[in-house]
PDB file as gemmi writes it, atoms N, CA and C in Angstrom:
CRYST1    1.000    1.000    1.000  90.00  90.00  90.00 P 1                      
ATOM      1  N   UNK A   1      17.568  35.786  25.140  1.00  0.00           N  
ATOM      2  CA  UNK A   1      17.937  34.851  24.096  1.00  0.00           C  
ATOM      3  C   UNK A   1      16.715  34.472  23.276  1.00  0.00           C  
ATOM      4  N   UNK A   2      16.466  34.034  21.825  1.00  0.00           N  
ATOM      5  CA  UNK A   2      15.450  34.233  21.169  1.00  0.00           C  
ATOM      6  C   UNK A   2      15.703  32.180  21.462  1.00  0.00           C  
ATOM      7  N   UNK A   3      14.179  31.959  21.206  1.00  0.00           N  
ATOM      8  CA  UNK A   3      13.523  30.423  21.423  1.00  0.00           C  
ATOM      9  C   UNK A   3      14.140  30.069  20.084  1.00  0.00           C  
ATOM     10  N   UNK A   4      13.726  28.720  19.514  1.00  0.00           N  
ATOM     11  CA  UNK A   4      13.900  28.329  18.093  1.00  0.00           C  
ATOM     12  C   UNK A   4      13.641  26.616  18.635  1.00  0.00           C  
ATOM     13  N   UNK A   5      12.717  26.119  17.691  1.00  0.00           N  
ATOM     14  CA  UNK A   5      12.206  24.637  17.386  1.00  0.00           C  
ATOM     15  C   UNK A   5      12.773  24.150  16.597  1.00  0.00           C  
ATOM     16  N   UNK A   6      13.540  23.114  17.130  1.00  0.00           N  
ATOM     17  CA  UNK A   6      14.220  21.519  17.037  1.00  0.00           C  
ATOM     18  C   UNK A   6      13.128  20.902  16.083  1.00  0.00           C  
ATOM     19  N   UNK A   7      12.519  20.746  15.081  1.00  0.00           N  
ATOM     20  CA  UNK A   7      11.686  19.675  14.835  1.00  0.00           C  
ATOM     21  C   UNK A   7      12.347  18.319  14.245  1.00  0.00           C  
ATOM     22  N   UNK A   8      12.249  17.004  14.698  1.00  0.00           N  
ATOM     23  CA  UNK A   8      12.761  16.169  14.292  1.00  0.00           C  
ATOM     24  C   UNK A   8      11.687  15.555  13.104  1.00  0.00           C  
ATOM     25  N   UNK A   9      12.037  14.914  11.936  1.00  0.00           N  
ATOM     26  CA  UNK A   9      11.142  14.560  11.033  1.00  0.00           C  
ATOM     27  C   UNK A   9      11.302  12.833  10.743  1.00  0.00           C  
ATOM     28  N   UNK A  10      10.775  11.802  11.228  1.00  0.00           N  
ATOM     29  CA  UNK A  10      10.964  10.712  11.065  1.00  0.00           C  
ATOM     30  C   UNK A  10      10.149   9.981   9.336  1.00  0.00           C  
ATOM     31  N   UNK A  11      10.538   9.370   8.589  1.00  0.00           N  
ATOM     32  CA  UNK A  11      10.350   9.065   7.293  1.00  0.00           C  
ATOM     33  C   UNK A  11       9.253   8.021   7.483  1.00  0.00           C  
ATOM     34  N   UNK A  12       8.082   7.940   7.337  1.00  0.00           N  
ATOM     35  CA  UNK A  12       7.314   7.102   7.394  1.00  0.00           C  
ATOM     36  C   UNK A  12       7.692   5.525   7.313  1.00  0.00           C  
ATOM     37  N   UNK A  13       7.390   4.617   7.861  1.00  0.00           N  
ATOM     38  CA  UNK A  13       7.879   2.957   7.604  1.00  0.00           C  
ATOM     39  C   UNK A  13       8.938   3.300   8.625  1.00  0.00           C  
ATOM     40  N   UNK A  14       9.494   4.020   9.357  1.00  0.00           N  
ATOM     41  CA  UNK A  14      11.195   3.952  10.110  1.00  0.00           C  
ATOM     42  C   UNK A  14      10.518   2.595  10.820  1.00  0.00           C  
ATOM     43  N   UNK A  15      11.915   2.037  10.634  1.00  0.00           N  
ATOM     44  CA  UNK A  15      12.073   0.660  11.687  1.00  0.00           C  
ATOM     45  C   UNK A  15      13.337   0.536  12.250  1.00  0.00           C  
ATOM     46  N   UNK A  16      13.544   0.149  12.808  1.00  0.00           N  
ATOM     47  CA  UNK A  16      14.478  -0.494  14.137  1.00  0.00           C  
ATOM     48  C   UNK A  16      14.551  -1.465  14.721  1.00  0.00           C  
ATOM     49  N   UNK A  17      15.661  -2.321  14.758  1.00  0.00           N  
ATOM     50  CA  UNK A  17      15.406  -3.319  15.910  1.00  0.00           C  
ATOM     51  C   UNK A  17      15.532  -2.542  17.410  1.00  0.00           C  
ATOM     52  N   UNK A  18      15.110  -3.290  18.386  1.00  0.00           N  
ATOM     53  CA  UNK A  18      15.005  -2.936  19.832  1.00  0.00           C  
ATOM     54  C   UNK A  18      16.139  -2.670  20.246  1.00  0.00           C  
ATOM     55  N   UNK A  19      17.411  -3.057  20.275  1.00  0.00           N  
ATOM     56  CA  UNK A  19      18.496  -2.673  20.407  1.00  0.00           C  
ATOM     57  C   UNK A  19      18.730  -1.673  19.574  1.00  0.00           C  
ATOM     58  N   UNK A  20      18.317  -1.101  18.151  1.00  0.00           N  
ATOM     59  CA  UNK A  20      19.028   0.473  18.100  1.00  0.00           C  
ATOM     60  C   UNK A  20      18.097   1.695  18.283  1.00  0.00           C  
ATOM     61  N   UNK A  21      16.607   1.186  18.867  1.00  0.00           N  
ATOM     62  CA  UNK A  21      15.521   1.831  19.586  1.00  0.00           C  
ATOM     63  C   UNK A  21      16.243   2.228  20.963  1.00  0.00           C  
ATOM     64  N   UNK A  22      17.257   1.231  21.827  1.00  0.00           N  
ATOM     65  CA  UNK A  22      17.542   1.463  23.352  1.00  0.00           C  
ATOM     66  C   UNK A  22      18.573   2.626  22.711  1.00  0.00           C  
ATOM     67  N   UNK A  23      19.713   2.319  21.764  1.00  0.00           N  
ATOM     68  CA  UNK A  23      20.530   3.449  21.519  1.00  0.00           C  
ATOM     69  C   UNK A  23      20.244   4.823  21.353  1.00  0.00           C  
ATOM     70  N   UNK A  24      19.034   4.717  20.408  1.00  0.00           N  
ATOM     71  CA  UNK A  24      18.822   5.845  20.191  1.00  0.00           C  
ATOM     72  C   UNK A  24      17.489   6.445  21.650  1.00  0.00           C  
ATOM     73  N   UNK A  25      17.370   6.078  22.372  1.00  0.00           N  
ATOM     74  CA  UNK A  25      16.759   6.573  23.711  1.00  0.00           C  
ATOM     75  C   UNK A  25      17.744   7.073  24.244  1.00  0.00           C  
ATOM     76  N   UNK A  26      19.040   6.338  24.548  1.00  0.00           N  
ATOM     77  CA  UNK A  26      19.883   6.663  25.239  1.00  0.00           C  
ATOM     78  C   UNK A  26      20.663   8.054  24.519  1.00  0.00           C  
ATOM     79  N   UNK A  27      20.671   7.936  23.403  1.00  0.00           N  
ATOM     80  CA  UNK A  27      21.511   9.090  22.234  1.00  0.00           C  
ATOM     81  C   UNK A  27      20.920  10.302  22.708  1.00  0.00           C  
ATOM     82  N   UNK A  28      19.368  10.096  22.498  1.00  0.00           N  
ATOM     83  CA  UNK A  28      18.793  11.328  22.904  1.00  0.00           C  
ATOM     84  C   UNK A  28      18.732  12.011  24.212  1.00  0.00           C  
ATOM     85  N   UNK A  29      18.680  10.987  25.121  1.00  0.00           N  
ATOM     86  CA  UNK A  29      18.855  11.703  26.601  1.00  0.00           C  
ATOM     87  C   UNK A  29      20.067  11.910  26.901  1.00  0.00           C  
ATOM     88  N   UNK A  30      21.429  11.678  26.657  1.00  0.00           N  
ATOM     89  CA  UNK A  30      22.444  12.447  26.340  1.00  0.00           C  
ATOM     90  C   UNK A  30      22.119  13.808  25.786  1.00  0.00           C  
ATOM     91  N   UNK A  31      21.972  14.038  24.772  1.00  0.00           N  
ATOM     92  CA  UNK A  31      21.498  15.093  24.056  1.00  0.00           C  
ATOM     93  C   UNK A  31      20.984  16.291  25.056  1.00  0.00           C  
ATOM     94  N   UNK A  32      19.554  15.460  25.274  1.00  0.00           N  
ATOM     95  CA  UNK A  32      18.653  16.254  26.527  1.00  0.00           C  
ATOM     96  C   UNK A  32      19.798  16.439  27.524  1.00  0.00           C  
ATOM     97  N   UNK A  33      20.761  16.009  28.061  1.00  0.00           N  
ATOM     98  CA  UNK A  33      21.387  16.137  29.682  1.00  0.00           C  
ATOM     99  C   UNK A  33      22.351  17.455  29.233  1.00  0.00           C  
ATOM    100  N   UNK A  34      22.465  17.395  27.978  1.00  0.00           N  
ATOM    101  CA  UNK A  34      23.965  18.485  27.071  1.00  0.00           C  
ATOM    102  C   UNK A  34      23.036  19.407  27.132  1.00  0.00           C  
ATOM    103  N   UNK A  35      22.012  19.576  26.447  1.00  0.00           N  
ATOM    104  CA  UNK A  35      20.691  20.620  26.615  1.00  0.00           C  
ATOM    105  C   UNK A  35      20.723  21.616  27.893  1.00  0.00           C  
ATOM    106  N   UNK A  36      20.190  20.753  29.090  1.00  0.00           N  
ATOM    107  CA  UNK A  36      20.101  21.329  30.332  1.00  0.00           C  
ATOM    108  C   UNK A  36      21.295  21.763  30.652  1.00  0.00           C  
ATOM    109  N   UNK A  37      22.406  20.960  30.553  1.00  0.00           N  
ATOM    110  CA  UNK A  37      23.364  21.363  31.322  1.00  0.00           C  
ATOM    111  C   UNK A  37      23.990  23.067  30.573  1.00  0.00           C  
ATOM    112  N   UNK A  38      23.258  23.337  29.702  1.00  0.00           N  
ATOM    113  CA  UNK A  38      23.942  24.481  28.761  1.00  0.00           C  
ATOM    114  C   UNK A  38      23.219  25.387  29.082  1.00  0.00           C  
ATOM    115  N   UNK A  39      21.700  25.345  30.059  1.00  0.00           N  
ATOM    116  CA  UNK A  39      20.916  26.201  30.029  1.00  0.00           C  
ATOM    117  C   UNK A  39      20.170  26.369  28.544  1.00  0.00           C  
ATOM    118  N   UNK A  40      20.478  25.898  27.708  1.00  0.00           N  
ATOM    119  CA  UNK A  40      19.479  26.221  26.666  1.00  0.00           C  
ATOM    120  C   UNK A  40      18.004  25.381  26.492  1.00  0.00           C  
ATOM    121  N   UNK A  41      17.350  24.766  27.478  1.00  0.00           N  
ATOM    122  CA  UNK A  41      16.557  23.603  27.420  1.00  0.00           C  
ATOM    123  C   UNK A  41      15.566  24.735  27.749  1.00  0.00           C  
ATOM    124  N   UNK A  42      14.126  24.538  26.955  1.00  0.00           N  
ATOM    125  CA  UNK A  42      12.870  24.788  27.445  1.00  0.00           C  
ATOM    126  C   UNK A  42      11.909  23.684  27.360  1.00  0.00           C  
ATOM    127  N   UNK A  43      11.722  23.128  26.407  1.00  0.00           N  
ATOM    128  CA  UNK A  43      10.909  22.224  26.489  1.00  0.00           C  
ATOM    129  C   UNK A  43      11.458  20.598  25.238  1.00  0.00           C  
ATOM    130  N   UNK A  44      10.908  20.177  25.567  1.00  0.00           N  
ATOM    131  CA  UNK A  44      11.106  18.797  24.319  1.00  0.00           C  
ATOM    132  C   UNK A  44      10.189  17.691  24.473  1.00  0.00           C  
ATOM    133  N   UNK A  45       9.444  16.777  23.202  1.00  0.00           N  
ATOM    134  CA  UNK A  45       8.867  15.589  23.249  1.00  0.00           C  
ATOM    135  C   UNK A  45       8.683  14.893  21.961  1.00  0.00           C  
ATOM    136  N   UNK A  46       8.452  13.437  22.634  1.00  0.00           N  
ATOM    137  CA  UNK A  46       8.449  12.561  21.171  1.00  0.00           C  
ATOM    138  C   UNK A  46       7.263  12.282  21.133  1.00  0.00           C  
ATOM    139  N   UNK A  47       6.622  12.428  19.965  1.00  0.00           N  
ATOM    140  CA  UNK A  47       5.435  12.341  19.261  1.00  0.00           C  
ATOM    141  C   UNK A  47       5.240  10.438  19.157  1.00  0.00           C  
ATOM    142  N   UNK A  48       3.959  10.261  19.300  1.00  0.00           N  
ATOM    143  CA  UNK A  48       3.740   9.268  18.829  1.00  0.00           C  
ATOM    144  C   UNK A  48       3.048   9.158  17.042  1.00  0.00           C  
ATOM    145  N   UNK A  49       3.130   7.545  16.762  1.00  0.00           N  
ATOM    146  CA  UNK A  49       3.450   8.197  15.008  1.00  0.00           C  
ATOM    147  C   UNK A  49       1.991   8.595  14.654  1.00  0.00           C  
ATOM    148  N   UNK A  50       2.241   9.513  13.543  1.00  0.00           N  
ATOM    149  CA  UNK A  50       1.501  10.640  12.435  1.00  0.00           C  
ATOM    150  C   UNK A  50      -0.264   9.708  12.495  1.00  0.00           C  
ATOM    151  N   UNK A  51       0.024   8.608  12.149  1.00  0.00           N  
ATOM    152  CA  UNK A  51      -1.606   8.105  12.274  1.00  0.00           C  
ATOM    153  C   UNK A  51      -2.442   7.923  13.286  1.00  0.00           C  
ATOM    154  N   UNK A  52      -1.888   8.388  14.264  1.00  0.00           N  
ATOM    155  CA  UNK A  52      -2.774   8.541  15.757  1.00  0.00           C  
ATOM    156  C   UNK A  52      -3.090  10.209  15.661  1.00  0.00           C  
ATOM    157  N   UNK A  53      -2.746  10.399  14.810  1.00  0.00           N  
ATOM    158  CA  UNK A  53      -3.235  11.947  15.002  1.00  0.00           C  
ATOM    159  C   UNK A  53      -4.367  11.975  14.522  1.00  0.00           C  
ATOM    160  N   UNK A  54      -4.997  13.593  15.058  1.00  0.00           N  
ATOM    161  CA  UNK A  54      -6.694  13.662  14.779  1.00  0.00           C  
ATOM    162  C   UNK A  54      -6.602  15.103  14.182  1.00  0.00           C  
ATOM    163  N   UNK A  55      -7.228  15.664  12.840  1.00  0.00           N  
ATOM    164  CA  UNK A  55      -7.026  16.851  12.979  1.00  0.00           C  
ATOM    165  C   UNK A  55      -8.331  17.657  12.769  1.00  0.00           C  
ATOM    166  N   UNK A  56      -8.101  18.760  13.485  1.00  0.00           N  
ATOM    167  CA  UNK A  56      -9.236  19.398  13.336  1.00  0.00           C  
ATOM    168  C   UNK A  56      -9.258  20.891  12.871  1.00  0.00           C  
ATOM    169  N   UNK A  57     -10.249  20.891  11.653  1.00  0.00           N  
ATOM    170  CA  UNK A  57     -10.306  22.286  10.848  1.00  0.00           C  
ATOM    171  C   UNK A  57     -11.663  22.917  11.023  1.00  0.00           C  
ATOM    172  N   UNK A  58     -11.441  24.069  10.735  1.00  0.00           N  
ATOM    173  CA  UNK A  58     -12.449  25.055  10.377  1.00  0.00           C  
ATOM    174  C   UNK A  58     -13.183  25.382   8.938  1.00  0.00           C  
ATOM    175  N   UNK A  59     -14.284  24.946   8.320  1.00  0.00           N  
ATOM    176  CA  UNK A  59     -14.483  25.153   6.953  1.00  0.00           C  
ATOM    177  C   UNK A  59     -15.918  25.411   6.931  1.00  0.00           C  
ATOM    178  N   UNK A  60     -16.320  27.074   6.336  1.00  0.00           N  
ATOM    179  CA  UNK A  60     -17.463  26.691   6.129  1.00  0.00           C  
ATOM    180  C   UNK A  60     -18.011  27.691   7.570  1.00  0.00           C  
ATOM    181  N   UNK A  61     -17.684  27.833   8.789  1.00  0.00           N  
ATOM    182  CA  UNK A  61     -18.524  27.557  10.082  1.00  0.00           C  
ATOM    183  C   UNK A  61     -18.314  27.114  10.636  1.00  0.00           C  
ATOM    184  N   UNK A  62     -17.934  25.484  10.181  1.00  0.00           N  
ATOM    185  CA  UNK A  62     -18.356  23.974  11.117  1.00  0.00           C  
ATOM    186  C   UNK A  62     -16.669  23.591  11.446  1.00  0.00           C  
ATOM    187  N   UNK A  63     -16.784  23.110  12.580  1.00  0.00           N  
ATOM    188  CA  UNK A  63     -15.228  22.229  12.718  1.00  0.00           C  
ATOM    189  C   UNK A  63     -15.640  21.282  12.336  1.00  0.00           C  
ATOM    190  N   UNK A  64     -14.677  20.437  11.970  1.00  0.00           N  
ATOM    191  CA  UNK A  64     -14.551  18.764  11.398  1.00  0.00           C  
ATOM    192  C   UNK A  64     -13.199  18.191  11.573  1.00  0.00           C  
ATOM    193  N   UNK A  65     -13.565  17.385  12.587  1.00  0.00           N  
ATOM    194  CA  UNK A  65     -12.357  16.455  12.917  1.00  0.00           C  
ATOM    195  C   UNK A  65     -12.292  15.241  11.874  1.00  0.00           C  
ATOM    196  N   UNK A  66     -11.045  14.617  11.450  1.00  0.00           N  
ATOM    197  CA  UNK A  66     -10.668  13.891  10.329  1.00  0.00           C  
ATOM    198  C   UNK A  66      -9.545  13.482  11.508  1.00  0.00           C  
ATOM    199  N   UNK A  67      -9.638  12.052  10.662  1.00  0.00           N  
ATOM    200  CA  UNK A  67      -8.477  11.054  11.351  1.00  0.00           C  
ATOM    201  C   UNK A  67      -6.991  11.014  10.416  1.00  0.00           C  
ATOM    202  N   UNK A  68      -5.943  10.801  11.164  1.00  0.00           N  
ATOM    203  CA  UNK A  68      -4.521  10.850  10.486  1.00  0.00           C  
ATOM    204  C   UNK A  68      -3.789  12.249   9.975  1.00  0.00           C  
ATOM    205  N   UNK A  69      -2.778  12.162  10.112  1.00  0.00           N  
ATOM    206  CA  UNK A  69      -2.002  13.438   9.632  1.00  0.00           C  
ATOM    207  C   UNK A  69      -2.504  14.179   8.509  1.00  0.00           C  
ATOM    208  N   UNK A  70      -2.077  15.440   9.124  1.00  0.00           N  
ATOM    209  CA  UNK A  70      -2.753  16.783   8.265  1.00  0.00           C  
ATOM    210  C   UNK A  70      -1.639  16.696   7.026  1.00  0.00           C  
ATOM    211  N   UNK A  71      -0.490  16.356   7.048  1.00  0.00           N  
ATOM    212  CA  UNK A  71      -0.045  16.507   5.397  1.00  0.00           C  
ATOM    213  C   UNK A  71      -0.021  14.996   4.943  1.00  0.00           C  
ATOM    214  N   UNK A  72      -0.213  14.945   3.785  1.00  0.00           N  
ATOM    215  CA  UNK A  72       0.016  13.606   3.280  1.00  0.00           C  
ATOM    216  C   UNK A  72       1.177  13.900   2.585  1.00  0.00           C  
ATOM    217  N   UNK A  73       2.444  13.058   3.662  1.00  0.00           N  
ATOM    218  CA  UNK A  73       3.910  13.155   2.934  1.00  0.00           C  
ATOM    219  C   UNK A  73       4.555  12.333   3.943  1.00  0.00           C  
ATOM    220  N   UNK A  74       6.035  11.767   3.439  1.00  0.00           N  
ATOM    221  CA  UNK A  74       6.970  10.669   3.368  1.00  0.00           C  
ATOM    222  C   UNK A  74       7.180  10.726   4.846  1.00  0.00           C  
ATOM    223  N   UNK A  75       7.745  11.945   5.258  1.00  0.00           N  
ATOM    224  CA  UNK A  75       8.102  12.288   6.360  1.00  0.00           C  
ATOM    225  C   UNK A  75       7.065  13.489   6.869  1.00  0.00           C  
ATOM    226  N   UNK A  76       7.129  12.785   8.735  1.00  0.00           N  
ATOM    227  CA  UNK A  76       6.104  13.222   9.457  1.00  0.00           C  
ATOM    228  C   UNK A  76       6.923  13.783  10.665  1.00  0.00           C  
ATOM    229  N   UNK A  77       6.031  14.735  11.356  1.00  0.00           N  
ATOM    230  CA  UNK A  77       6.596  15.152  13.076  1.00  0.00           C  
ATOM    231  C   UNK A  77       6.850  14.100  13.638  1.00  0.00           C  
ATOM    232  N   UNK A  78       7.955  13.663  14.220  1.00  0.00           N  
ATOM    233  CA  UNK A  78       8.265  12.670  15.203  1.00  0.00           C  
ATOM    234  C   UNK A  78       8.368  13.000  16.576  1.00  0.00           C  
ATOM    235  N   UNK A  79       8.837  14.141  16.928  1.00  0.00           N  
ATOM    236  CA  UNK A  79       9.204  14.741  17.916  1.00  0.00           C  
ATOM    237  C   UNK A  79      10.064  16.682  17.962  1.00  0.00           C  
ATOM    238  N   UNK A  80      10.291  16.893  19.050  1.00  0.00           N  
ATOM    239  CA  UNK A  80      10.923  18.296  18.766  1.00  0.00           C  
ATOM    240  C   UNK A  80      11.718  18.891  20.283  1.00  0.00           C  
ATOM    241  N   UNK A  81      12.330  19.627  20.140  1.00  0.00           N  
ATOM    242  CA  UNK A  81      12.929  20.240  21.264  1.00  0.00           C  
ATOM    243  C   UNK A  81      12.561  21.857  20.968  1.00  0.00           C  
ATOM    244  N   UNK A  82      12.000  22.589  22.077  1.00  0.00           N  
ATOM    245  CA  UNK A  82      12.067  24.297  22.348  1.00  0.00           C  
ATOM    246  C   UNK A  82      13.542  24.380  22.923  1.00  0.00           C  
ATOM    247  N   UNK A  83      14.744  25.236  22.335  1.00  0.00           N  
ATOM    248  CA  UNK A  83      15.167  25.920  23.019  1.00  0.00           C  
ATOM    249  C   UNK A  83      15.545  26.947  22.899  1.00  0.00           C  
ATOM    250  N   UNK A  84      16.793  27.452  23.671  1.00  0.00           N  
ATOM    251  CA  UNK A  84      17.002  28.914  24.076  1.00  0.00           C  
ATOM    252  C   UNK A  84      18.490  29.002  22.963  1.00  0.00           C  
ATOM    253  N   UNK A  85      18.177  30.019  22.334  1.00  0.00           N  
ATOM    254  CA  UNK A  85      20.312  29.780  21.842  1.00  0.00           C  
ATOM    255  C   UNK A  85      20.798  31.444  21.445  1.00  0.00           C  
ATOM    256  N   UNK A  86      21.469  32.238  21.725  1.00  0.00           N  
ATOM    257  CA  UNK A  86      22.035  33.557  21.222  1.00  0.00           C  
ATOM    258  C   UNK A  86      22.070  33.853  20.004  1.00  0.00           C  
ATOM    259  N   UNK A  87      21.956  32.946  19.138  1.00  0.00           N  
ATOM    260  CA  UNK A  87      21.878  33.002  17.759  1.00  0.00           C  
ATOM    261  C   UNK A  87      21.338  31.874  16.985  1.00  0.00           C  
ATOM    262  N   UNK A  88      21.533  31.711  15.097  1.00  0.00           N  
ATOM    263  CA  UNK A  88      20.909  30.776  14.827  1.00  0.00           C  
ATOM    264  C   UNK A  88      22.418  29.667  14.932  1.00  0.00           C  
ATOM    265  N   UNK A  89      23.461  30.171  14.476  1.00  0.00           N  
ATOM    266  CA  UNK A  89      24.389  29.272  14.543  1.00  0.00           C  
ATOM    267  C   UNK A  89      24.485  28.195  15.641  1.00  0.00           C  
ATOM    268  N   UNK A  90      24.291  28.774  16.779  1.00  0.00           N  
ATOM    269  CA  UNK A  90      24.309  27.915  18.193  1.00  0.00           C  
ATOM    270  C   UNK A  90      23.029  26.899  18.490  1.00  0.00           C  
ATOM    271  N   UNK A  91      21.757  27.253  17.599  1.00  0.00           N  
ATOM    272  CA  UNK A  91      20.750  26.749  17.626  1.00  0.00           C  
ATOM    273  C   UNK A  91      20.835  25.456  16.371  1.00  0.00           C  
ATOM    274  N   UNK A  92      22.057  25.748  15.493  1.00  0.00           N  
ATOM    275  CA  UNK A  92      22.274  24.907  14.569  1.00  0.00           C  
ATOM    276  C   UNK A  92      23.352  23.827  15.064  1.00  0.00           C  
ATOM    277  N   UNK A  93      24.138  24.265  15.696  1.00  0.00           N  
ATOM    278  CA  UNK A  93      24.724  23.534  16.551  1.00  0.00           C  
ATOM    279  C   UNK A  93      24.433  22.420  17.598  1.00  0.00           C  
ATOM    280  N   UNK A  94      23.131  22.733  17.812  1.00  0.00           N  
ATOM    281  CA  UNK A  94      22.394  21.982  18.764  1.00  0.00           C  
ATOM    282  C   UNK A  94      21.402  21.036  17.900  1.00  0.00           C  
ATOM    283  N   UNK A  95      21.084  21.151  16.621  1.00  0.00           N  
ATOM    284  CA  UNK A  95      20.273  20.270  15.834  1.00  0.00           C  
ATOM    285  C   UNK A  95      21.533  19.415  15.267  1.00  0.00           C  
ATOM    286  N   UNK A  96      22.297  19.531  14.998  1.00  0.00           N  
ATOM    287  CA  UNK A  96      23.480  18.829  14.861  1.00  0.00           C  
ATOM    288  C   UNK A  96      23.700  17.483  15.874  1.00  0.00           C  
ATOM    289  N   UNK A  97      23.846  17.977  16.454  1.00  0.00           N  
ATOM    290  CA  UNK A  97      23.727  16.795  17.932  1.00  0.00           C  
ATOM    291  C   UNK A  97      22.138  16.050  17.750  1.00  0.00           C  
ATOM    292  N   UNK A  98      21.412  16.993  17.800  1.00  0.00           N  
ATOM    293  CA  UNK A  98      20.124  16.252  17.789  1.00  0.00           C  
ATOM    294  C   UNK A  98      20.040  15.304  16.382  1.00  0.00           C  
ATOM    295  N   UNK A  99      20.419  15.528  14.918  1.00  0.00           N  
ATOM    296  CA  UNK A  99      19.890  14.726  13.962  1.00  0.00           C  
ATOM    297  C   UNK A  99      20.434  13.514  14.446  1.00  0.00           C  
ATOM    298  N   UNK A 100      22.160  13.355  14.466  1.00  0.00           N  
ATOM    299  CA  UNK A 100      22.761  11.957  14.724  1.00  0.00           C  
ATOM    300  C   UNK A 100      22.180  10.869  15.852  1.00  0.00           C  
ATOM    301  N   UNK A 101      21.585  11.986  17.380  1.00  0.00           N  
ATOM    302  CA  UNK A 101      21.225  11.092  18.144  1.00  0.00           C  
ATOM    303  C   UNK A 101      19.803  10.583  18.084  1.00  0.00           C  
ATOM    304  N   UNK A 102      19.150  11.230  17.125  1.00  0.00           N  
ATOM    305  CA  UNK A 102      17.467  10.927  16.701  1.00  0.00           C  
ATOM    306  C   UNK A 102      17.221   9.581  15.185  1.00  0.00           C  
ATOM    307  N   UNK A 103      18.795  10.319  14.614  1.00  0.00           N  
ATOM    308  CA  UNK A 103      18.426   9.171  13.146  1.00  0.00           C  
ATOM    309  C   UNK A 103      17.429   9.902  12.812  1.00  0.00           C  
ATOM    310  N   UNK A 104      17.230  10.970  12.993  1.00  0.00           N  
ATOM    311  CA  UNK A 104      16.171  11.703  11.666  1.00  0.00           C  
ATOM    312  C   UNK A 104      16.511  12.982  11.488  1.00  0.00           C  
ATOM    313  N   UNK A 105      15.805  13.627   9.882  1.00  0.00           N  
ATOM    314  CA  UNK A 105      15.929  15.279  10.020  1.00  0.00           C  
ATOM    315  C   UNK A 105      15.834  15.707  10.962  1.00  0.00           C  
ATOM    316  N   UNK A 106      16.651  17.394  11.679  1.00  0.00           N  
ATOM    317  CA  UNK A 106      15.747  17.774  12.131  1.00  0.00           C  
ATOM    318  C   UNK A 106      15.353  19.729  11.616  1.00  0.00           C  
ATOM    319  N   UNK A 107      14.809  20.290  11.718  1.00  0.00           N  
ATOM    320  CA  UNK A 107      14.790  21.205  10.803  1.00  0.00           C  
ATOM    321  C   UNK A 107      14.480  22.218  12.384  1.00  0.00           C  
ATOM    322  N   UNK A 108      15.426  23.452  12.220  1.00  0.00           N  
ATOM    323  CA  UNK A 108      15.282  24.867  13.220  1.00  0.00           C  
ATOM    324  C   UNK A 108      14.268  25.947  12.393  1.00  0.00           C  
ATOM    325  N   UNK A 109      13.540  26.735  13.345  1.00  0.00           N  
ATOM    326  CA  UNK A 109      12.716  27.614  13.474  1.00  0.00           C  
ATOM    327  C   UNK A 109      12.890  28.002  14.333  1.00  0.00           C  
ATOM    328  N   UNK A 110      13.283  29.455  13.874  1.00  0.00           N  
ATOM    329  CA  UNK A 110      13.253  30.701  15.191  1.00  0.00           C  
ATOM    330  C   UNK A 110      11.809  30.967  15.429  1.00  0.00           C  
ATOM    331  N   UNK A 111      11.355  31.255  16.834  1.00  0.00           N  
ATOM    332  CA  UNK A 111       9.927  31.672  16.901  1.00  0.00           C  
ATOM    333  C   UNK A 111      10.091  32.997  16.669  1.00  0.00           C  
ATOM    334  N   UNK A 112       8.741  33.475  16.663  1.00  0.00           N  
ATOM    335  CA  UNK A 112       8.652  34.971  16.449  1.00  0.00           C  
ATOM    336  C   UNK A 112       8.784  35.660  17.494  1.00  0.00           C  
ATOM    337  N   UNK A 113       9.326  36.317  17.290  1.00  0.00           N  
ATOM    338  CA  UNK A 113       9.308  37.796  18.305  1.00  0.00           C  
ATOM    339  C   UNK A 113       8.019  38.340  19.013  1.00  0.00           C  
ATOM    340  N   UNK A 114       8.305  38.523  20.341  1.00  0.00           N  
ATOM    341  CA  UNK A 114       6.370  38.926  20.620  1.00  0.00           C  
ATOM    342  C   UNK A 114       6.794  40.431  20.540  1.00  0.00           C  
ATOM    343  N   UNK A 115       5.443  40.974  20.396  1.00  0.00           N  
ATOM    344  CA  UNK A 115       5.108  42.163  19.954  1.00  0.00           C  
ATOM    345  C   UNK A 115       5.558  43.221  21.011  1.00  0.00           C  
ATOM    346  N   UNK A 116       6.014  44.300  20.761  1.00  0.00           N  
ATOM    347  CA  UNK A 116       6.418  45.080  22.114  1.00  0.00           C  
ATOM    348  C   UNK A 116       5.444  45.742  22.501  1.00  0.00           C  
ATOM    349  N   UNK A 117       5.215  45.715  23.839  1.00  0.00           N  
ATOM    350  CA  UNK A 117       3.943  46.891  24.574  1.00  0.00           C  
ATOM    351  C   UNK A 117       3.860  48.371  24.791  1.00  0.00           C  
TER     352      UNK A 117                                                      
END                                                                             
């Protein structure tokens, strides 16, 4: 079965009260339990937000680490799921479930194919 990334995209400023923070914990681990139970689960996690990030490039020779997200835009990585699906439809099927129980985009990517030996 070919992989494909769940990325969820949260809109910068998202707020919540604590009660639709518990819902949507709970939305998602539903989600996650539908996941496993389908066999299509490889991996998944929620990002903490975009300005705790550190990034680090190559320019020049030299690395240089810089503070805060590498794109400057509205919406940032929030989180993502790896999984397994027979096709893209079924992998679309499964971001489906995921946008409603996340409250955010989430956008599929098939990974690439590894190279044959």
């Amino acid at each position: 079965m070919k992989q494909y990334m769940l990325s969820v995209y949260m809109e910068e400023g998202f707020e919540a009260t604590d009660q639709e923070m518990q819902q949507m914990f709970k939305d998602v681990d539903a989600v996650n339990e539908q996941i496993k139970s389908a066999g299509a689960w490889v991996f998944a996690g929620g990002l903490h937000p975009a300005e705790t990030a550190t990034v680090v490039s190559a320019k020049d020779g030299d690395v240089i680490t810089t503070d805060g997200p590498y794109a400057e835009a509205k919406e940032q990585l929030g989180g993502f799921w790896v999984i397994q699906a027979p096709d893209l439809d079924a992998a679309l099927a499964w971001a489906s479930k995921a946008t409603v129980a996340c409250r955010g985009a989430v956008e599929v990517r098939p990974f690439q194919d590894e190279p044959e030996a």
